[in-house]
C-alpha positions, 0 to 999 in steps of 0.5 A: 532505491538501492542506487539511492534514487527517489522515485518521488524526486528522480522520475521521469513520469509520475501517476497521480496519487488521486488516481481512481484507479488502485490495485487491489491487494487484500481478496477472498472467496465469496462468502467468506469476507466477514470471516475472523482471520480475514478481518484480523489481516486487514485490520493488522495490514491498514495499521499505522504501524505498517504505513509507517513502515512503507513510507520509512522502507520505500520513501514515496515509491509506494503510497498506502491506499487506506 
């Protein structure tokens, strides 16, 4: 991206974004998945505010996943 290519337009190979198989980013401990910090960070990270964010920074090198 800093020479100022496209992975969407300058690739030589793309995956599919229908793929079925996605990273997982977001983990926690056993038993602590309902917990009020965790629930907080996901709902902050799934935010609109932060997809519009990775398509403005990366323009299509990464795809949000939510």
């Amino acid at each position: 991206m800093a020479a100022g290519l496209s992975p969407q337009g300058d690739s030589l190979a793309l995956e599919d974004v229908n793929t079925p198989y996605v990273t997982v980013l977001i983990v926690t401990r056993a038993g602590h998945e309902n917990s009020k910090g965790l629930q907080a960070f996901v709902k902050a990270y799934q935010s609109p505010e932060v997809k519009a964010f990775v398509e403005k920074t990366f323009k299509g090198a990464y795809t949000t996943a939510w």
